[in-house]
VEXTORDO-269433 format. One record per atom (N, C-alpha, C, CB): chain; atom name; x, y, z. Coordinates in nm, 4 decimals. Glycine has a CB too. Example, Ala and Ser with C-alpha at 12.3 -4.5 7.8 and 13.67 -1.06 7.14 Angstrom:
<rs>
<r kette="A" atom="N" x="1.3190" y="-0.5690" z="0.7800"/>
<r kette="A" atom="CA" x="1.2300" y="-0.4500" z="0.7800"/>
<r kette="A" atom="C" x="1.3200" y="-0.3300" z="0.7800"/>
<r kette="A" atom="CB" x="1.1308" y="-0.4473" z="0.9046"/>
<r kette="A" atom="N" x="1.2850" y="-0.2250" z="0.7080"/>
<r kette="A" atom="CA" x="1.3670" y="-0.1060" z="0.7140"/>
<r kette="A" atom="C" x="1.2900" y="0.0030" z="0.7870"/>
<r kette="A" atom="CB" x="1.4084" y="-0.0598" z="0.5725"/>
</rs>
This chain:
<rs>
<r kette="A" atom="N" x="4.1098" y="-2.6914" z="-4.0112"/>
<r kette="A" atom="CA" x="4.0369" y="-2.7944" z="-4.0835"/>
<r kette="A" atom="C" x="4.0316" y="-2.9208" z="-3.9980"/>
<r kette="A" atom="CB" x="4.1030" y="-2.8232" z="-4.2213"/>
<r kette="A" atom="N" x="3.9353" y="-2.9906" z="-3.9720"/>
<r kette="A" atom="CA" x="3.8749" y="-3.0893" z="-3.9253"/>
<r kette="A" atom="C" x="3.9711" y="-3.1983" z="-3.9802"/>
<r kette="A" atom="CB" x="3.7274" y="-3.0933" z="-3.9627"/>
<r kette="A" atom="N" x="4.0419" y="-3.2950" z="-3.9177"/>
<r kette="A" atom="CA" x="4.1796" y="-3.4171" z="-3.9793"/>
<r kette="A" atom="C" x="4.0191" y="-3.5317" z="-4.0349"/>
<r kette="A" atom="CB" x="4.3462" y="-3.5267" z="-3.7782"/>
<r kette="A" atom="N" x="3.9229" y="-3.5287" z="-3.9936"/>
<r kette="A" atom="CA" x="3.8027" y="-3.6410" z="-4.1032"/>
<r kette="A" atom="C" x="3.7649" y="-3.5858" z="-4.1927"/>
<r kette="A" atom="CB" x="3.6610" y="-3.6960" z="-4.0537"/>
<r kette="A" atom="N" x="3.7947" y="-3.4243" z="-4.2546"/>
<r kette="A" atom="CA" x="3.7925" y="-3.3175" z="-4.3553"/>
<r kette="A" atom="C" x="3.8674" y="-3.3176" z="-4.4885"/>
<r kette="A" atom="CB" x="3.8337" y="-3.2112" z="-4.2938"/>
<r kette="A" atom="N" x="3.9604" y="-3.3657" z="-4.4286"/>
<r kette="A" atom="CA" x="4.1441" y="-3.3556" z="-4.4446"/>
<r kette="A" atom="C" x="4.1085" y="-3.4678" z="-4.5879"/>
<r kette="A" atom="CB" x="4.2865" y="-3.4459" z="-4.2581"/>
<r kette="A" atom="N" x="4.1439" y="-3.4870" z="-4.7269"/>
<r kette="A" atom="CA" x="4.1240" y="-3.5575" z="-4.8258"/>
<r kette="A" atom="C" x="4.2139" y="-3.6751" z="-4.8222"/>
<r kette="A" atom="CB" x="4.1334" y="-3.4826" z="-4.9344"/>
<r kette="A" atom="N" x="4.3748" y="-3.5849" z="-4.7870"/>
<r kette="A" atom="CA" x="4.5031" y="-3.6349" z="-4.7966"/>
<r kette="A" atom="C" x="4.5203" y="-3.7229" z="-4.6665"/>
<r kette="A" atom="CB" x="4.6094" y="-3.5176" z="-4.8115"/>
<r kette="A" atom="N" x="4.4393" y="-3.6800" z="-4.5343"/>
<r kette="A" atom="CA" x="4.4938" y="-3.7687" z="-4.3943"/>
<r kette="A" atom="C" x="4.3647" y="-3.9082" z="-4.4347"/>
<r kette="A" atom="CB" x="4.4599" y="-3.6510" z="-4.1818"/>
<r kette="A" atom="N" x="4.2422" y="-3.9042" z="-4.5182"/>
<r kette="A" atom="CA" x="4.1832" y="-4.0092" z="-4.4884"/>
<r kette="A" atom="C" x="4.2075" y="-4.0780" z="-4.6266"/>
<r kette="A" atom="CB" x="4.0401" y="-3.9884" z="-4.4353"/>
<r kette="A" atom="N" x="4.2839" y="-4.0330" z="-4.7200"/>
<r kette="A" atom="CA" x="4.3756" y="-4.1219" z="-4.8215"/>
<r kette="A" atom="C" x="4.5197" y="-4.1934" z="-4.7596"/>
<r kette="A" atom="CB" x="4.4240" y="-4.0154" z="-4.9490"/>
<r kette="A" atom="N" x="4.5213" y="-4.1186" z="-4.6824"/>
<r kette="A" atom="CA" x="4.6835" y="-4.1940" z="-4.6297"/>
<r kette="A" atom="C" x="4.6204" y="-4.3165" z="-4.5221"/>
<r kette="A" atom="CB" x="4.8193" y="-4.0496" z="-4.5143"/>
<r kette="A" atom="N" x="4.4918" y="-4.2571" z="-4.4232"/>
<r kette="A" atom="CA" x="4.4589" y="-4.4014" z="-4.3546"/>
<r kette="A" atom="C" x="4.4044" y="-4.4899" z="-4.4533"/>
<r kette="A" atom="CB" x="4.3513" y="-4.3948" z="-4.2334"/>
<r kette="A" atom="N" x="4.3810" y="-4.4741" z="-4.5554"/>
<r kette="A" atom="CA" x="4.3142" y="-4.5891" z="-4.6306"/>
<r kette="A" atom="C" x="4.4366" y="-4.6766" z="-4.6979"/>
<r kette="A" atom="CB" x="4.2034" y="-4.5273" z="-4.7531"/>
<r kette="A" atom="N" x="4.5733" y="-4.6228" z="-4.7280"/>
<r kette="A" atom="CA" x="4.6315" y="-4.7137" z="-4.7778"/>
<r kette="A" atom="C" x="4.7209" y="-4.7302" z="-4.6838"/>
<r kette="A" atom="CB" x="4.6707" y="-4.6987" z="-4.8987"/>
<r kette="A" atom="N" x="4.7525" y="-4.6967" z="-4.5273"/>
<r kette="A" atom="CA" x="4.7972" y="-4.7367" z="-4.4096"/>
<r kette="A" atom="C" x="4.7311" y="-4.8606" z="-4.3287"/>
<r kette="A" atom="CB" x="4.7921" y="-4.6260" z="-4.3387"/>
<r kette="A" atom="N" x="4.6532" y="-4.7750" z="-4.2209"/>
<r kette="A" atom="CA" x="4.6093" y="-4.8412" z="-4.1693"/>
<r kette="A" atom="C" x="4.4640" y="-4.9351" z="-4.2078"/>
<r kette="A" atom="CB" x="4.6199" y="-4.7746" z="-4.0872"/>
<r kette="A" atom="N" x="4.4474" y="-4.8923" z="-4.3524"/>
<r kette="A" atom="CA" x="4.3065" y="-4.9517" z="-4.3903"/>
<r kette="A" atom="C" x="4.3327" y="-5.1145" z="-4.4782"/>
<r kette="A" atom="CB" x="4.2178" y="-4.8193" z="-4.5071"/>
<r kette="A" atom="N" x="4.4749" y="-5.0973" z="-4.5515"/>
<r kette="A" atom="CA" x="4.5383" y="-5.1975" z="-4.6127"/>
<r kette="A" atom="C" x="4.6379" y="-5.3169" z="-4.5466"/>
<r kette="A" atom="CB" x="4.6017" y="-5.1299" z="-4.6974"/>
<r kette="A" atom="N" x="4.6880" y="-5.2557" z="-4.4174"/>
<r kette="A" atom="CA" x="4.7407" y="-5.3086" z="-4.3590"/>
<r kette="A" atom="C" x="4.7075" y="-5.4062" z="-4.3075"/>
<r kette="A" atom="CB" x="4.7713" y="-5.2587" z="-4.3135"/>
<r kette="A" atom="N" x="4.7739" y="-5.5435" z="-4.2881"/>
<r kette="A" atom="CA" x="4.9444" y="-5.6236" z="-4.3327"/>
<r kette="A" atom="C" x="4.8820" y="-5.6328" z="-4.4791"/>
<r kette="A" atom="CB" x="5.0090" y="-5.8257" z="-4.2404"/>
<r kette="A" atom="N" x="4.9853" y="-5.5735" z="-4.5846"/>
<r kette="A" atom="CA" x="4.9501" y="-5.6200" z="-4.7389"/>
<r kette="A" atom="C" x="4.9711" y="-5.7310" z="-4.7546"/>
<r kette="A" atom="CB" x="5.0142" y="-5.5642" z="-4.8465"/>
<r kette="A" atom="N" x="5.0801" y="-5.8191" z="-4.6872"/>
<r kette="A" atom="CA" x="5.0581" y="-5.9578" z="-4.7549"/>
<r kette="A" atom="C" x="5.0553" y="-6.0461" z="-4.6532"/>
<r kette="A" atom="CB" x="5.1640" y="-6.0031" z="-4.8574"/>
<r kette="A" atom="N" x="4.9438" y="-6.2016" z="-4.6975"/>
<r kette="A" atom="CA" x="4.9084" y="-6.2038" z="-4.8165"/>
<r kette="A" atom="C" x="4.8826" y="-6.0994" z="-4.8995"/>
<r kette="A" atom="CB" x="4.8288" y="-6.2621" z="-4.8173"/>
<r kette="A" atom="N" x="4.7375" y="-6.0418" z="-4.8088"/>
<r kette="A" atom="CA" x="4.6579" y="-5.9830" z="-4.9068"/>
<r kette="A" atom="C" x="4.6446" y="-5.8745" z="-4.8070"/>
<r kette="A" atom="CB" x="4.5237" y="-6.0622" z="-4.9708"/>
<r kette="A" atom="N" x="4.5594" y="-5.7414" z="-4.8586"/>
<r kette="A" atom="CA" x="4.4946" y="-5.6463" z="-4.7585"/>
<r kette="A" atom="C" x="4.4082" y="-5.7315" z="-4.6512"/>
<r kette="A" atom="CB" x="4.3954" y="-5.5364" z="-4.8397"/>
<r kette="A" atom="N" x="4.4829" y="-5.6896" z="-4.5028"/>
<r kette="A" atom="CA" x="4.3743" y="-5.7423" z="-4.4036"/>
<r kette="A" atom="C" x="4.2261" y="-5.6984" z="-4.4573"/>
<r kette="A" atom="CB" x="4.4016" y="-5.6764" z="-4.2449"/>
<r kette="A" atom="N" x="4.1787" y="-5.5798" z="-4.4423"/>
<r kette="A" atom="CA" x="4.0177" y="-5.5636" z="-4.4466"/>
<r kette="A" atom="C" x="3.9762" y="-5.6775" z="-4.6115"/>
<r kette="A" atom="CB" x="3.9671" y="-5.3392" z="-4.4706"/>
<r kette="A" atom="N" x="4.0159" y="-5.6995" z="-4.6554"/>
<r kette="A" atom="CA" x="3.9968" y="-5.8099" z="-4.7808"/>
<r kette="A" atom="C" x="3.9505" y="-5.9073" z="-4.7033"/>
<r kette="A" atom="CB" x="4.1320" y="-5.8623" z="-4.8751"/>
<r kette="A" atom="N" x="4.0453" y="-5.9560" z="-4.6335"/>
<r kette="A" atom="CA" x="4.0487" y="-6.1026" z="-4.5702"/>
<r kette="A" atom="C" x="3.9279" y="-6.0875" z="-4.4871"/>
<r kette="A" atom="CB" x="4.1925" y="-6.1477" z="-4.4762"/>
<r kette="A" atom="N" x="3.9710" y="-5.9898" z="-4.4198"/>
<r kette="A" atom="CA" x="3.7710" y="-5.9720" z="-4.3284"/>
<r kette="A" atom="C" x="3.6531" y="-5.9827" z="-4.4402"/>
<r kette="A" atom="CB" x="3.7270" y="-5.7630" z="-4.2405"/>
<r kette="A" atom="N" x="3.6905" y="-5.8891" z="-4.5116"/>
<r kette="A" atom="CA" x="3.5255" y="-5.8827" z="-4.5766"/>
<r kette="A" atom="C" x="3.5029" y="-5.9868" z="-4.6688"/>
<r kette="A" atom="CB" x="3.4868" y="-5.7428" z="-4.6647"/>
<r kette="A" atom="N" x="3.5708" y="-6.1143" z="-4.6905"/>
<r kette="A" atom="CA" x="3.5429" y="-6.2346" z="-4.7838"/>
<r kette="A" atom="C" x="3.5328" y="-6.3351" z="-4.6499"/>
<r kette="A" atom="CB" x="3.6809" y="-6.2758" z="-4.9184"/>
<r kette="A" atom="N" x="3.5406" y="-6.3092" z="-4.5540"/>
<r kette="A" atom="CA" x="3.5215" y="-6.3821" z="-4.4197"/>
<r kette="A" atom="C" x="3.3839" y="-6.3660" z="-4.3683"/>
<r kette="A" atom="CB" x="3.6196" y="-6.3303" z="-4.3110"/>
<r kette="A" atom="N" x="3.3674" y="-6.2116" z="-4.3900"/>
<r kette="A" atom="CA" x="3.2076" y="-6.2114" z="-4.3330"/>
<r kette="A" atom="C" x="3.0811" y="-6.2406" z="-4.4419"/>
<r kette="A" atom="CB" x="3.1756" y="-6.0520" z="-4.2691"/>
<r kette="A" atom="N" x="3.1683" y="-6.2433" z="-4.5957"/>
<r kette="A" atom="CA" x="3.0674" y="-6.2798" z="-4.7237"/>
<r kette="A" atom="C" x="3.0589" y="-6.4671" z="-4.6849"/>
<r kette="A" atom="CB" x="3.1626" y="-6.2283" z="-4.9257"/>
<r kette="A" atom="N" x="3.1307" y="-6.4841" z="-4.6245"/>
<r kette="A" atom="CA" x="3.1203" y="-6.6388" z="-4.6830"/>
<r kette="A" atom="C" x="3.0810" y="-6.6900" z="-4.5210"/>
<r kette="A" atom="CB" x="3.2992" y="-6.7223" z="-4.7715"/>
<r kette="A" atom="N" x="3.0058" y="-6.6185" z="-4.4790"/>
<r kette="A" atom="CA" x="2.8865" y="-6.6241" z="-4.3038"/>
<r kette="A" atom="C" x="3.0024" y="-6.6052" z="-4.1882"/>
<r kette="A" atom="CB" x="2.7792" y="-6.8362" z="-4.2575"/>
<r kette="A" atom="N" x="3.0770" y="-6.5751" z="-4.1840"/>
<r kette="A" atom="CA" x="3.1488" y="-6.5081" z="-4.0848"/>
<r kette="A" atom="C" x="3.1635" y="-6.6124" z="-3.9850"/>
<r kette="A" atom="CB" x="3.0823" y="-6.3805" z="-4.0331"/>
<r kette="A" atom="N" x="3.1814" y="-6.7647" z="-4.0359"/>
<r kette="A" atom="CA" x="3.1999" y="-6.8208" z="-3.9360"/>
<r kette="A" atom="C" x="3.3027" y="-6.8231" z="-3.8443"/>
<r kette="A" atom="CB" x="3.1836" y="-6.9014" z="-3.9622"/>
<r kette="A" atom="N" x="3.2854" y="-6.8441" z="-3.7501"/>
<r kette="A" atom="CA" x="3.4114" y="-6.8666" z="-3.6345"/>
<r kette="A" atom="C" x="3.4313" y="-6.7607" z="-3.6233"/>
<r kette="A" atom="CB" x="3.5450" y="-6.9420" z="-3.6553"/>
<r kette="A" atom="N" x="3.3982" y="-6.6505" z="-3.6389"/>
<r kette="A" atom="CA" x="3.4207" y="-6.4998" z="-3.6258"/>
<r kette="A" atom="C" x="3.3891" y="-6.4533" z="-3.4294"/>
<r kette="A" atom="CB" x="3.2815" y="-6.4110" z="-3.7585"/>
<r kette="A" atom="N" x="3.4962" y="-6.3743" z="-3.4241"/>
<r kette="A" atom="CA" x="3.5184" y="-6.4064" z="-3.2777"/>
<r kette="A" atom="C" x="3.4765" y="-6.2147" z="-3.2280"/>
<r kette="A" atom="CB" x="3.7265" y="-6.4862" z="-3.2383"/>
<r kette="A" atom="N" x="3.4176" y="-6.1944" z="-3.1254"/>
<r kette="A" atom="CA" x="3.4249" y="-6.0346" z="-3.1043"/>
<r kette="A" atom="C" x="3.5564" y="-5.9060" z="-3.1384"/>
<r kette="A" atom="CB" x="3.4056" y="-6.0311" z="-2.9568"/>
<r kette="A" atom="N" x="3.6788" y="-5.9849" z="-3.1368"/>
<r kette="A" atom="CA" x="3.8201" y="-5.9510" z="-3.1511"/>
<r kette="A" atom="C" x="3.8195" y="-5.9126" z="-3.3190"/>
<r kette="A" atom="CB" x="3.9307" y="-6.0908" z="-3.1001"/>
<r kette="A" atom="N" x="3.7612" y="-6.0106" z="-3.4065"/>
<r kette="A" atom="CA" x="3.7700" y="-6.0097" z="-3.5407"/>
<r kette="A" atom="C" x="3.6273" y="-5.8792" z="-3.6171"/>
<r kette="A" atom="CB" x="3.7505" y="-6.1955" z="-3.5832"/>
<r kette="A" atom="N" x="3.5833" y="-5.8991" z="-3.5205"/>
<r kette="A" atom="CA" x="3.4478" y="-5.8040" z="-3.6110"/>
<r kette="A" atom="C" x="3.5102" y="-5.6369" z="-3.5775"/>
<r kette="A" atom="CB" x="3.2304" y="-5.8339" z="-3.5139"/>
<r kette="A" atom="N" x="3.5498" y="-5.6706" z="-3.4154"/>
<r kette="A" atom="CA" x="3.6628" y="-5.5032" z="-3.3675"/>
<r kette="A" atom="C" x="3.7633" y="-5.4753" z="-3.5005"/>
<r kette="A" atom="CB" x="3.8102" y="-5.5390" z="-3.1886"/>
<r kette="A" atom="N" x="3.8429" y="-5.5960" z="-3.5108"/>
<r kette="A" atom="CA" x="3.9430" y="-5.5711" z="-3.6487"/>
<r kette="A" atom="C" x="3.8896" y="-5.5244" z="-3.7312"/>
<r kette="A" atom="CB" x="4.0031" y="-5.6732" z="-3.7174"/>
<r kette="A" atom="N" x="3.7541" y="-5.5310" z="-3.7903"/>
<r kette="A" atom="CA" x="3.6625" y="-5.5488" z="-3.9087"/>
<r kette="A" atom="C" x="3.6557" y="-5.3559" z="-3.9567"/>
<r kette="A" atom="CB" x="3.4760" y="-5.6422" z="-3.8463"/>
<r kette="A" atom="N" x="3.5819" y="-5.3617" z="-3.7896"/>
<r kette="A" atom="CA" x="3.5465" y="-5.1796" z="-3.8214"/>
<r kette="A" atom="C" x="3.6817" y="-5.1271" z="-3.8185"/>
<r kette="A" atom="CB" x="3.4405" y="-5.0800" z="-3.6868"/>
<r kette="A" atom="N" x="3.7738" y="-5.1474" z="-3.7591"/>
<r kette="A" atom="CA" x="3.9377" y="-5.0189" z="-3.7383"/>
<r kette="A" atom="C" x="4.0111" y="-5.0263" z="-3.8833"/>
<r kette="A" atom="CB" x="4.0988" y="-5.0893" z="-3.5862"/>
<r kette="A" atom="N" x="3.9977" y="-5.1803" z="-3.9545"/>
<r kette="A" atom="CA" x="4.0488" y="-5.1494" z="-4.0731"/>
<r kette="A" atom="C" x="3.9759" y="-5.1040" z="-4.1543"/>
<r kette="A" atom="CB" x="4.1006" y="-5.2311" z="-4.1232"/>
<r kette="A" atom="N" x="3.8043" y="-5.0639" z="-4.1395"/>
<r kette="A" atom="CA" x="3.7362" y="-5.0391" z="-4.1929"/>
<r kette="A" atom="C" x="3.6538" y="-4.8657" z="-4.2351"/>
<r kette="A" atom="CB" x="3.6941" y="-5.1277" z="-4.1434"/>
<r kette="A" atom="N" x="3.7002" y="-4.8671" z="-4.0865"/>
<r kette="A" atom="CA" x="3.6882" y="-4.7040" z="-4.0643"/>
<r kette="A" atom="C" x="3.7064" y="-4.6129" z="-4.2004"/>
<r kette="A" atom="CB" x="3.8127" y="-4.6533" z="-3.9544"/>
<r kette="A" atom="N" x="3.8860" y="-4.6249" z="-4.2451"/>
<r kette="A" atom="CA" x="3.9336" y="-4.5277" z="-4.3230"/>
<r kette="A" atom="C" x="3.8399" y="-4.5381" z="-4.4266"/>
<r kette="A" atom="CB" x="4.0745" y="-4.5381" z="-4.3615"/>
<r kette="A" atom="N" x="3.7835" y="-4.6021" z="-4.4692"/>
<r kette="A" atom="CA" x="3.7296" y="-4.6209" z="-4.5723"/>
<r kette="A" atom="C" x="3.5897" y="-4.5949" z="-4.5716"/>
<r kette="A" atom="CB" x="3.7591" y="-4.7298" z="-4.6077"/>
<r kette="A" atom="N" x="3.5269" y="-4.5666" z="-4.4642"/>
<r kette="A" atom="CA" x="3.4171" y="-4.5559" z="-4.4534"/>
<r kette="A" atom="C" x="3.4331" y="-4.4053" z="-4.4550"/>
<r kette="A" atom="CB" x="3.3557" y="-4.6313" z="-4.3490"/>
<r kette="A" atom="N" x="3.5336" y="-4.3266" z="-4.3864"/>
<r kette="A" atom="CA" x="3.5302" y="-4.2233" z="-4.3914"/>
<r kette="A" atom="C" x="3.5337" y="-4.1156" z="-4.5502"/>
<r kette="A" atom="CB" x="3.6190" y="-4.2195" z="-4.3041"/>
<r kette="A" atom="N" x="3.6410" y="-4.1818" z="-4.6177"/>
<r kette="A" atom="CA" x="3.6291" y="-4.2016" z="-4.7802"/>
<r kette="A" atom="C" x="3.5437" y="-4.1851" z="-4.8263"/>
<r kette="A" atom="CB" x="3.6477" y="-4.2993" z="-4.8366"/>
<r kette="A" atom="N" x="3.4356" y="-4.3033" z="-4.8137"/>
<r kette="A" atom="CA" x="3.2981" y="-4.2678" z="-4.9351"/>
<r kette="A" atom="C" x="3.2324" y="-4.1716" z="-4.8098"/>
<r kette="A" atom="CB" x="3.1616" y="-4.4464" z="-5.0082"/>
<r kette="A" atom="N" x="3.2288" y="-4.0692" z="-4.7075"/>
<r kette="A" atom="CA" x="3.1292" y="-3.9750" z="-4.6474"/>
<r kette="A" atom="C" x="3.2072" y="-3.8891" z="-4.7098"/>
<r kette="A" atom="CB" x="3.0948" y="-3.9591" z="-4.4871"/>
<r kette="A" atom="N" x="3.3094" y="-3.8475" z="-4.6983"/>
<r kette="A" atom="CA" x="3.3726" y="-3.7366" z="-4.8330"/>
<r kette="A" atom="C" x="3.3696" y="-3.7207" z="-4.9892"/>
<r kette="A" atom="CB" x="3.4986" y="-3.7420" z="-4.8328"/>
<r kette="A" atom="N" x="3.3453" y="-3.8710" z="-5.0317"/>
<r kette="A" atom="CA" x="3.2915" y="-3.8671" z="-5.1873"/>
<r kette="A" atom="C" x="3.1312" y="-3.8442" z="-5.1337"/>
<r kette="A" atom="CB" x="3.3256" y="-4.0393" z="-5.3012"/>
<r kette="A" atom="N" x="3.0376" y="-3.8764" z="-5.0809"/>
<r kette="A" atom="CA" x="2.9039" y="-3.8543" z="-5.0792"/>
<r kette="A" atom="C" x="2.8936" y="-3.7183" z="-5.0362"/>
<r kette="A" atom="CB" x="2.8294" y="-3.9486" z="-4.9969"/>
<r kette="A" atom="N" x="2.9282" y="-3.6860" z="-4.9724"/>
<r kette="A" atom="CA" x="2.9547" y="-3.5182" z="-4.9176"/>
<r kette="A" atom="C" x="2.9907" y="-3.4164" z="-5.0390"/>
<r kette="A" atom="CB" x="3.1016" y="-3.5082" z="-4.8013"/>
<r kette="A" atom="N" x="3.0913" y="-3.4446" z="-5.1286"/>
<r kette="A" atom="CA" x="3.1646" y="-3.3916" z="-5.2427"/>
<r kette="A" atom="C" x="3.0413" y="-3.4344" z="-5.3624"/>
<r kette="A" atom="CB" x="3.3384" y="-3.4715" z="-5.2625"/>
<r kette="A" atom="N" x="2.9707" y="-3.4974" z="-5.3807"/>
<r kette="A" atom="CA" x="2.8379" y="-3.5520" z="-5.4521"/>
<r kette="A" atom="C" x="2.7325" y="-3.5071" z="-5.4252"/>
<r kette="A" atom="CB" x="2.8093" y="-3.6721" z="-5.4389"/>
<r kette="A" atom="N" x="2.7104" y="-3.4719" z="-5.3071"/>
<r kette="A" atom="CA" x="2.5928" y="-3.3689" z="-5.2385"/>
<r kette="A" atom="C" x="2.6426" y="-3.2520" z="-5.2786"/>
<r kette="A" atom="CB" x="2.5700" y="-3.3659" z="-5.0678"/>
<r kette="A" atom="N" x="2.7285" y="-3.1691" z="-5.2587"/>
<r kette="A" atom="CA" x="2.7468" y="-3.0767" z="-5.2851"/>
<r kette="A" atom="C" x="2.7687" y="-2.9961" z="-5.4330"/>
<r kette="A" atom="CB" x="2.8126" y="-3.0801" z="-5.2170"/>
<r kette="A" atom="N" x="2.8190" y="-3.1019" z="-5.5076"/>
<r kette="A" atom="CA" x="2.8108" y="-3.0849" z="-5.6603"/>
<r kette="A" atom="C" x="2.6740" y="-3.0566" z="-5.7662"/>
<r kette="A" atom="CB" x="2.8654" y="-3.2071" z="-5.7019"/>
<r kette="A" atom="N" x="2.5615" y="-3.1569" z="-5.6624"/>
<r kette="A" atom="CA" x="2.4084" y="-3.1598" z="-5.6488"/>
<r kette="A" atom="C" x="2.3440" y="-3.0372" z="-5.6318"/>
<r kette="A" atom="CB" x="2.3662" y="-3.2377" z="-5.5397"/>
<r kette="A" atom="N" x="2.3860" y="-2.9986" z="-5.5170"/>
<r kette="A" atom="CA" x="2.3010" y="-2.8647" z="-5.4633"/>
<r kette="A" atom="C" x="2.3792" y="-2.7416" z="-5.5865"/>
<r kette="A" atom="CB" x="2.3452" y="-2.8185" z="-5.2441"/>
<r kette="A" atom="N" x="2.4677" y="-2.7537" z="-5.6047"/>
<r kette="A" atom="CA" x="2.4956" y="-2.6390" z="-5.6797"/>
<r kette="A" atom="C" x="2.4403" y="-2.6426" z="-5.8302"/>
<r kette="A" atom="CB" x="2.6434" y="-2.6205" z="-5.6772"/>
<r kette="A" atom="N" x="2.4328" y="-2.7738" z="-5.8700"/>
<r kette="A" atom="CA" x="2.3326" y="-2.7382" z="-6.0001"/>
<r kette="A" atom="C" x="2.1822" y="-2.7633" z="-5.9916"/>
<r kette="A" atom="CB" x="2.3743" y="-2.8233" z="-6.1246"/>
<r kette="A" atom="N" x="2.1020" y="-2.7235" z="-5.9014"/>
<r kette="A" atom="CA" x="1.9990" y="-2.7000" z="-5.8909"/>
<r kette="A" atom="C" x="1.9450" y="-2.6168" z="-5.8081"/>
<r kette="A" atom="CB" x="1.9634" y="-2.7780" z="-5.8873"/>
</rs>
């Protein structure tokens, strides 16, 4: 099985490396209310941070949309 397949390895990066430092708050939080509110001062270093904490999670909803496609095709 493919580890971007895997339900359990891209649930564990999402509350690892996708949440990580929890406090304050979840880093990817702090990014994504950084880039809502115009991303100022946002530096090439910070947008890199943006996608790696962002990844797990992106990978997440292609397995719920994948698992939604497929639920699709079978009732029709």
């Amino acid at each position: 099985m493919n580890l971007i397949n895997d339900w359990r390895i891209v649930v564990l990066l999402c509350l690892t490396l996708g949440l990580a430092p929890f406090v304050p708050e979840p880093h990817i939080w702090g990014k994504l209310k950084w880039i809502v509110g115009g991303a100022k001062g946002m530096q090439p270093i910070d947008w890199w941070d943006t996608i790696q904490h962002g990844l797990p999670f992106i990978l997440l909803l292609r397995l719920l949309i994948l698992k939604a496609m497929k639920g699709y095709n079978m009732r029709h």
